[in-house]
LOTORFI-849790 format. One record per residue: x, y, z of N, C-alpha, C, CB in turn; residue number from 1. Coordinates in nm, 3 decimals. Each point is the difference from the previous one (the first is absolute). Last residue first. Glycine has a CB too. Layout:
// residues N
{lolo {X, Y, Z}, {X, Y, Z}, {X, Y, Z}, {X, Y, Z}, NUM}
...
//
This chain:
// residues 115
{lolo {-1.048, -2.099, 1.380}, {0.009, -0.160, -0.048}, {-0.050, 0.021, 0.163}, {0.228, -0.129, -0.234}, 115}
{lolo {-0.203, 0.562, -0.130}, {-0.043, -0.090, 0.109}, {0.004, -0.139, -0.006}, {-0.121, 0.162, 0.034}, 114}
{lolo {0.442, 0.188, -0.339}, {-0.055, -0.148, 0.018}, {-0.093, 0.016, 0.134}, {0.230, -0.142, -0.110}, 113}
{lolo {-0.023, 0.541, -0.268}, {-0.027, -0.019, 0.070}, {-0.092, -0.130, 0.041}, {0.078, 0.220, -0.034}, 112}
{lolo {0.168, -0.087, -0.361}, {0.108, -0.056, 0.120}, {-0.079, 0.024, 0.144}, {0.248, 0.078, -0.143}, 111}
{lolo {-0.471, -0.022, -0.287}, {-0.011, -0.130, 0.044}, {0.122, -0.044, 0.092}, {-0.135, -0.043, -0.212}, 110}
{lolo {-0.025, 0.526, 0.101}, {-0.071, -0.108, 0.055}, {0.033, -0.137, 0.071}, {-0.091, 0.110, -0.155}, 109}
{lolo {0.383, 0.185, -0.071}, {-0.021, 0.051, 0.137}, {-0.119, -0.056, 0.064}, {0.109, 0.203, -0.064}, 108}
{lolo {-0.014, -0.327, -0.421}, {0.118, -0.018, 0.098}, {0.009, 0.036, 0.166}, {0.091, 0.044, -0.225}, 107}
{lolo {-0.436, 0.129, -0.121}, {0.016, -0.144, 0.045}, {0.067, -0.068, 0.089}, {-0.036, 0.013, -0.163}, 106}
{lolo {0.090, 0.446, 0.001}, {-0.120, -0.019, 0.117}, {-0.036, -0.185, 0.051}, {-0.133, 0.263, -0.138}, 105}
{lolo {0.463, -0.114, -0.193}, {0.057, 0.020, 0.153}, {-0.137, 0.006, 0.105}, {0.236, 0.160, -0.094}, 104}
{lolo {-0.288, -0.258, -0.387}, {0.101, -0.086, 0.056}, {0.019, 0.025, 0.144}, {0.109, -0.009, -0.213}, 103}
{lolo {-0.365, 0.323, -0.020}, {-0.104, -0.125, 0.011}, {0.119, -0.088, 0.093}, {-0.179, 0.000, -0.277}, 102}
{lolo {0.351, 0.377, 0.119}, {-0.040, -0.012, 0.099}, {-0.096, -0.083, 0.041}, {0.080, 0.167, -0.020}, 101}
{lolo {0.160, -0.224, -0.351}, {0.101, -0.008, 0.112}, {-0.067, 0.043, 0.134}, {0.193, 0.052, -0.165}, 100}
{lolo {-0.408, -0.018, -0.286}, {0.031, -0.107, 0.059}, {0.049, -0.022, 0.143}, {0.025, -0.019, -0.214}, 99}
{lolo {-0.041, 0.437, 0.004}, {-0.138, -0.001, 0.041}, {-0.013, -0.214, 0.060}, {-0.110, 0.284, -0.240}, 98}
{lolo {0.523, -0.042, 0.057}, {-0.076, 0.015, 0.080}, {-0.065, -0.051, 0.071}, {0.026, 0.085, -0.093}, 97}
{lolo {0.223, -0.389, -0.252}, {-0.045, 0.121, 0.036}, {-0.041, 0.045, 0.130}, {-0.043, -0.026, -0.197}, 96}
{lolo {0.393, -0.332, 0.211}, {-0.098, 0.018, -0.075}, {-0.061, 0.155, 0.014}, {-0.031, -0.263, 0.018}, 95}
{lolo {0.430, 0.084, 0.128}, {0.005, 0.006, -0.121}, {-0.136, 0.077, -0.024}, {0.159, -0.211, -0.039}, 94}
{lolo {-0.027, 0.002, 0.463}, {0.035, 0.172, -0.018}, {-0.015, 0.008, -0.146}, {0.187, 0.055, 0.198}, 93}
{lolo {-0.310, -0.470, 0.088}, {-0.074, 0.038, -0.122}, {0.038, 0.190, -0.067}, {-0.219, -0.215, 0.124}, 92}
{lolo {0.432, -0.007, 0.266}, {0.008, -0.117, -0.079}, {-0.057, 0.004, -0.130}, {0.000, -0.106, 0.194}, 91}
{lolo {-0.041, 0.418, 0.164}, {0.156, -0.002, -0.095}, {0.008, -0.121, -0.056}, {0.142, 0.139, 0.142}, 90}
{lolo {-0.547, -0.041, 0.086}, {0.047, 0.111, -0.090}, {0.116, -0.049, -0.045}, {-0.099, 0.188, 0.108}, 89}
{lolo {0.043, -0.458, 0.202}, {-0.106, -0.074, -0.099}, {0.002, 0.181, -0.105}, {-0.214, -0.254, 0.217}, 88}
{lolo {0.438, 0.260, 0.206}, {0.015, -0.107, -0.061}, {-0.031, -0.018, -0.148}, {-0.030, -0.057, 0.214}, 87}
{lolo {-0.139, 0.368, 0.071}, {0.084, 0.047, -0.034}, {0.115, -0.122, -0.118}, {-0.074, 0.179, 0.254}, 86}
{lolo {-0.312, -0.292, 0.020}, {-0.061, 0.140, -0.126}, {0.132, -0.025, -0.033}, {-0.192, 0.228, 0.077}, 85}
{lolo {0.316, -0.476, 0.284}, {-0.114, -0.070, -0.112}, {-0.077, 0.084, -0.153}, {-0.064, -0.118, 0.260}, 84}
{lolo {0.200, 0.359, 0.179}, {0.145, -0.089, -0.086}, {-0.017, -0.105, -0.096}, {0.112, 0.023, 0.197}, 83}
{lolo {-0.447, 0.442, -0.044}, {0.062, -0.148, 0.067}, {0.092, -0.077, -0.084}, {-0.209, -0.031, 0.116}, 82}
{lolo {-0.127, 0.506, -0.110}, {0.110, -0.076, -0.094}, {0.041, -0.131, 0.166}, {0.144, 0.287, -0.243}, 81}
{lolo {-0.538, 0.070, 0.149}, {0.025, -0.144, 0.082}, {0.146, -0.096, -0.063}, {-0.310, -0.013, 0.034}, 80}
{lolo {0.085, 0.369, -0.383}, {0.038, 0.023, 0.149}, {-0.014, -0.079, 0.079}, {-0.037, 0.163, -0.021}, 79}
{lolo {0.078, 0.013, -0.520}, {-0.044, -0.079, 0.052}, {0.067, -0.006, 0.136}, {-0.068, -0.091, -0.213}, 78}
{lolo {0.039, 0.482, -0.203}, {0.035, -0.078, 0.125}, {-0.092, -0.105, 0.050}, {0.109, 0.195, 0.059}, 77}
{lolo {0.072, 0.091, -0.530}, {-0.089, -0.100, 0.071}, {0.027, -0.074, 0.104}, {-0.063, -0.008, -0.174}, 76}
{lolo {0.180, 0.440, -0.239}, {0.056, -0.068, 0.178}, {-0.126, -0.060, 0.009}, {0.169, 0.187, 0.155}, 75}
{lolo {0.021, 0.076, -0.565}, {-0.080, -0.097, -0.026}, {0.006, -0.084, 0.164}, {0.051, -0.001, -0.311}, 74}
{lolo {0.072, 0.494, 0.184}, {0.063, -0.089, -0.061}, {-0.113, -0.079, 0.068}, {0.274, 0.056, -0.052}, 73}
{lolo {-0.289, 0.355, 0.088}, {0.003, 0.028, -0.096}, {-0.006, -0.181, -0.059}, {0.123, 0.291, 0.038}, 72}
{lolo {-0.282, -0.044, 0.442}, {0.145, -0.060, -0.072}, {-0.066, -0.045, -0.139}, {0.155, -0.111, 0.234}, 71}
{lolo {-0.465, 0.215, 0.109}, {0.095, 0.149, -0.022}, {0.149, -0.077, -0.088}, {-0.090, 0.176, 0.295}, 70}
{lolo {-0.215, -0.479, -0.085}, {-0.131, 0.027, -0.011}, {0.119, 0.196, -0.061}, {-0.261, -0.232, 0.257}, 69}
{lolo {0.488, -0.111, -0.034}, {-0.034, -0.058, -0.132}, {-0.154, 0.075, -0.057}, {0.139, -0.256, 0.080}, 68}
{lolo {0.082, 0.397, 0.325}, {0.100, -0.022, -0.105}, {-0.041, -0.035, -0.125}, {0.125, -0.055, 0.159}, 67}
{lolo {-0.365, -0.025, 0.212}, {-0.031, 0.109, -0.038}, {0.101, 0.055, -0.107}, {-0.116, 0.019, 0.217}, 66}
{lolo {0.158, -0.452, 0.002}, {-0.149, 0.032, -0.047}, {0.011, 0.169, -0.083}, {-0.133, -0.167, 0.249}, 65}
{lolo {0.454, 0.099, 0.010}, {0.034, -0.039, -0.124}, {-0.077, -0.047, -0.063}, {0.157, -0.017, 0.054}, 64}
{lolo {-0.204, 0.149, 0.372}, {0.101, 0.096, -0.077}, {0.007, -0.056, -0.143}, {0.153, 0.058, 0.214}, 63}
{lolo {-0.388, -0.325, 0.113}, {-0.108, 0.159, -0.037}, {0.084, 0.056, -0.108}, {-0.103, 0.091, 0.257}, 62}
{lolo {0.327, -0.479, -0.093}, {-0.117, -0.037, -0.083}, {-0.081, 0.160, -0.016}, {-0.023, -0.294, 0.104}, 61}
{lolo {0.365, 0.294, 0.236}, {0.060, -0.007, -0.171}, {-0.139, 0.001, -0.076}, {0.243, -0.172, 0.026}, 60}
{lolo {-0.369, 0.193, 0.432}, {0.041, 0.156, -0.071}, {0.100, -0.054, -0.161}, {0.037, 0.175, 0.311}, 59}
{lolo {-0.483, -0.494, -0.139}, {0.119, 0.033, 0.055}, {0.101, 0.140, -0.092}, {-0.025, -0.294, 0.096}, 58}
{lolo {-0.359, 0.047, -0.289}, {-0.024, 0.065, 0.119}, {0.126, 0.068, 0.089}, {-0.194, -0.168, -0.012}, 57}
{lolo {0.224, -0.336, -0.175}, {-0.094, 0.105, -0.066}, {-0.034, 0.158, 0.091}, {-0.118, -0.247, -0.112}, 56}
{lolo {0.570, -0.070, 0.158}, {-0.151, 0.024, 0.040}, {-0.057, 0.123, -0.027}, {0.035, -0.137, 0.165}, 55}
{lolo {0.447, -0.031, -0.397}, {-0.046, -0.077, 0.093}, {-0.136, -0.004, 0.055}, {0.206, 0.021, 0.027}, 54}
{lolo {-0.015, 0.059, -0.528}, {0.002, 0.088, 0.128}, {-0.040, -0.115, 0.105}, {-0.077, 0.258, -0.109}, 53}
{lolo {0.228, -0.214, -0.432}, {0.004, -0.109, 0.144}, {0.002, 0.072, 0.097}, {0.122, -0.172, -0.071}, 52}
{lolo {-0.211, 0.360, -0.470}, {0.097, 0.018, 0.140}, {-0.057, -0.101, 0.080}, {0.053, 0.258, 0.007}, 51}
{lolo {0.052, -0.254, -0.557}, {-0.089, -0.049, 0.129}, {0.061, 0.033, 0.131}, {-0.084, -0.193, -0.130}, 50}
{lolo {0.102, 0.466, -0.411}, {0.045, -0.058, 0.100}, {-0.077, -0.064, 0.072}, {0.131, 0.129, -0.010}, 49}
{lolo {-0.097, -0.050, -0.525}, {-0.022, 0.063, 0.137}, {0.063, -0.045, 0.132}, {-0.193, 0.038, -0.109}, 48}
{lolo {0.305, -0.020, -0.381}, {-0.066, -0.150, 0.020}, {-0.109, 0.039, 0.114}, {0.234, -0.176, -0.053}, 47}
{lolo {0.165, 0.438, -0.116}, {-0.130, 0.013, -0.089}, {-0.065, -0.084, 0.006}, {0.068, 0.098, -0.127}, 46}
{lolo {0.285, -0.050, 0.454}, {0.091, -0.057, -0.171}, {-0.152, 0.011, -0.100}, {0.242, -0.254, 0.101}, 45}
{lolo {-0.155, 0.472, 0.466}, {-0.119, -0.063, -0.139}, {0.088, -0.031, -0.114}, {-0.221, 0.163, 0.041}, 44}
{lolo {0.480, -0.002, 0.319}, {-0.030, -0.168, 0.016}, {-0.098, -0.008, -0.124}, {0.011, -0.052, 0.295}, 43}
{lolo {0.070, 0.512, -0.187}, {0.138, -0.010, 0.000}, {-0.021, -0.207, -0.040}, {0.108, 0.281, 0.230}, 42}
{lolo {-0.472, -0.021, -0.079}, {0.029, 0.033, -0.170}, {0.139, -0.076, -0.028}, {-0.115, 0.270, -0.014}, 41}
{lolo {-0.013, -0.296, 0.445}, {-0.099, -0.091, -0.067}, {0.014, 0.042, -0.173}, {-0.187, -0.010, 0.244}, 40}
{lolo {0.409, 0.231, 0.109}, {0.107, -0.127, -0.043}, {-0.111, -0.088, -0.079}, {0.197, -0.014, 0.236}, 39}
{lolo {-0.338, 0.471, -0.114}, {0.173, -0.025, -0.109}, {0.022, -0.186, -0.019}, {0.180, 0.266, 0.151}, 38}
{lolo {-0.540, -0.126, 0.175}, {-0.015, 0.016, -0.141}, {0.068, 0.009, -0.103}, {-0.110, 0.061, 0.086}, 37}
{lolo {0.206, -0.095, 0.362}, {-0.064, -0.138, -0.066}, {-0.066, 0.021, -0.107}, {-0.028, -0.096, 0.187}, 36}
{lolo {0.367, 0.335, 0.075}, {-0.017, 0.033, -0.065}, {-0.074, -0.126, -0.094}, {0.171, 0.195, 0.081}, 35}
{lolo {-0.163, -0.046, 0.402}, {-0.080, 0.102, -0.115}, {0.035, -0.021, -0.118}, {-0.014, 0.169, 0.128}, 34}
{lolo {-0.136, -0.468, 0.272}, {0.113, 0.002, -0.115}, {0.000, 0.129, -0.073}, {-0.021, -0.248, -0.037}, 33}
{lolo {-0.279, 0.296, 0.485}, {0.021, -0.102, -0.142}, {0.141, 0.022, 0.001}, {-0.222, 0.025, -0.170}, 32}
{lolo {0.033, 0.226, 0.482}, {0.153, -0.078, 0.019}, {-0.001, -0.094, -0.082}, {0.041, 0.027, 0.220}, 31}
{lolo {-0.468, 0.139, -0.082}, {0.078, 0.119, -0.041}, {0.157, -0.026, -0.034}, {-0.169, 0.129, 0.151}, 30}
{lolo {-0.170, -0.450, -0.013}, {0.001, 0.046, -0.150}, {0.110, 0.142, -0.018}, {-0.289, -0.095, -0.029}, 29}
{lolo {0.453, -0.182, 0.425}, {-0.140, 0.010, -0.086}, {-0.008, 0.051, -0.119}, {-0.085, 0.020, 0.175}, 28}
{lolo {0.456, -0.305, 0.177}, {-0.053, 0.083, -0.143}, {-0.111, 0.024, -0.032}, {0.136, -0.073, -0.078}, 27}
{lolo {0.091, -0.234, 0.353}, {-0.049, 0.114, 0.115}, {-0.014, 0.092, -0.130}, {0.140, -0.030, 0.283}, 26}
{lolo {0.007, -0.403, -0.409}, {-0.092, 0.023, 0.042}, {-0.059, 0.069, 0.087}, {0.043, -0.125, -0.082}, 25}
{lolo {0.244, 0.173, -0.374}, {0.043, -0.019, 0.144}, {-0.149, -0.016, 0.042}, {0.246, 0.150, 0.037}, 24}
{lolo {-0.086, -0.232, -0.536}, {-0.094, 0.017, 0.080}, {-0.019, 0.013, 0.165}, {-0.035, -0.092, -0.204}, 23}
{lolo {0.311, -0.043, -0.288}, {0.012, 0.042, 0.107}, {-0.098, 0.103, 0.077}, {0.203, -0.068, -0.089}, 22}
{lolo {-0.257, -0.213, -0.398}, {0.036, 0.119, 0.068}, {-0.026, 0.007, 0.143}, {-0.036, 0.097, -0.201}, 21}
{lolo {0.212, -0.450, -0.200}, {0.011, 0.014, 0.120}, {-0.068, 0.184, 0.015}, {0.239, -0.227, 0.027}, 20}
{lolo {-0.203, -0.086, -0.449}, {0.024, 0.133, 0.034}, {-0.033, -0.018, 0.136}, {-0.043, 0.128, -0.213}, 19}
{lolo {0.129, -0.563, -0.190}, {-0.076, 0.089, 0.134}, {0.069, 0.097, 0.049}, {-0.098, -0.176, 0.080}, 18}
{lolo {0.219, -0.131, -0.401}, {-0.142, 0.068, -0.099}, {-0.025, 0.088, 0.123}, {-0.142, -0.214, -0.183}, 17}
{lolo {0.508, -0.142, 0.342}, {0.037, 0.167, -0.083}, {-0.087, 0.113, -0.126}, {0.224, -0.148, 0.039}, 16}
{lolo {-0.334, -0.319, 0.132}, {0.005, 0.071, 0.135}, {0.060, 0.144, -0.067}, {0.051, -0.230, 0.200}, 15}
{lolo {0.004, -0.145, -0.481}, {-0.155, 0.020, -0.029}, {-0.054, 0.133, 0.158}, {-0.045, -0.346, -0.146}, 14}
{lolo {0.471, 0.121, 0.143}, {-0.006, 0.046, -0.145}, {-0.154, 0.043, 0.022}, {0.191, -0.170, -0.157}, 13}
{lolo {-0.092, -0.048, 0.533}, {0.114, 0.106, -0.021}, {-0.019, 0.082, -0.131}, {0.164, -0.156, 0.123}, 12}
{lolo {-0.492, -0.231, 0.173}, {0.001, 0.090, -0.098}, {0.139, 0.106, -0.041}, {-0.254, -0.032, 0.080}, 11}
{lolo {0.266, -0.186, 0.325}, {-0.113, -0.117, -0.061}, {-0.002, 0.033, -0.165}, {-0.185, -0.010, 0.244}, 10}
{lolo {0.401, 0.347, 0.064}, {0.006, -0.105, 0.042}, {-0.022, -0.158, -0.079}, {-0.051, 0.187, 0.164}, 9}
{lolo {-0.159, 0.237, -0.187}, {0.123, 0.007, -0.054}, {0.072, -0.098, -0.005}, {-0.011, 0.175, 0.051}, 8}
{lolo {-0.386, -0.127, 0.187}, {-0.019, -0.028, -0.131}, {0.137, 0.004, -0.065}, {-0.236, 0.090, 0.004}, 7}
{lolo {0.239, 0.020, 0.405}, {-0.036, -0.159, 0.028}, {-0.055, -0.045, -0.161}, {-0.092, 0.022, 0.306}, 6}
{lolo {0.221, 0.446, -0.173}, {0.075, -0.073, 0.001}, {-0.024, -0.173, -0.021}, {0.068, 0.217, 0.118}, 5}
{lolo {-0.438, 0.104, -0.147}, {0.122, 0.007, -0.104}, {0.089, -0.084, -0.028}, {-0.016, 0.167, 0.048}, 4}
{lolo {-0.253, -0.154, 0.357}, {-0.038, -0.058, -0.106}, {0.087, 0.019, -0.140}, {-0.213, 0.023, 0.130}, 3}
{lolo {0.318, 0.252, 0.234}, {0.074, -0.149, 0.035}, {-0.098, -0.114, -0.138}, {0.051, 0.053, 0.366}, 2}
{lolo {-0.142, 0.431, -0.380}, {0.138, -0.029, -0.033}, {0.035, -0.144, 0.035}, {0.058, 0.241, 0.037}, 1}
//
């Protein structure tokens, strides 16, 4: 959510392509979203969707790994989101799919610098 905010921020028009799902962090799988399968039908416009999860492995990333392996609709997650991914998705929110996740894997690369 505070990444959101800091895209909203910077981005206002191009920030309202994004679905926030609220995620407490004393939540396990058993305390998903239950209804993340409504709202992923409820957001697909027939293009599919990209979810932004934070760490691979971790209880969102399993839940919605698995979501996309029983859902009807078109979900592609990419994970290590950082504000730089998130950035660089909404700058390219147009493009297809299968683009956009090339874009956000990039984007989550190259906002990471050793100097």
């Amino acid at each position: 959510e505070s990444m959101y905010q800091v895209a909203e921020g910077i981005m206002p028009e191009k920030a309202k392509s994004i679905h926030i799902v609220p995620w407490s962090l004393s939540a396990g799988a058993k305390h998903a979203p239950e209804n993340l399968e409504i709202i992923i039908e409820g957001i697909d416009q027939g293009d599919g969707v990209l979810i932004l999860t934070d760490i691979c492995g971790a209880t969102p990333y399993n839940v919605v790994k698995h979501l996309t392996q029983i859902t009807e609709n078109e979900v592609r997650v990419v994970c290590g989101l950082n504000l730089p991914m998130l950035l660089r998705v909404l700058n390219y929110i147009e493009k297809p799919l299968e683009q956009l996740v090339e874009v956000a894997s990039d984007g989550g690369h190259r906002g990471i610098v050793v100097e």
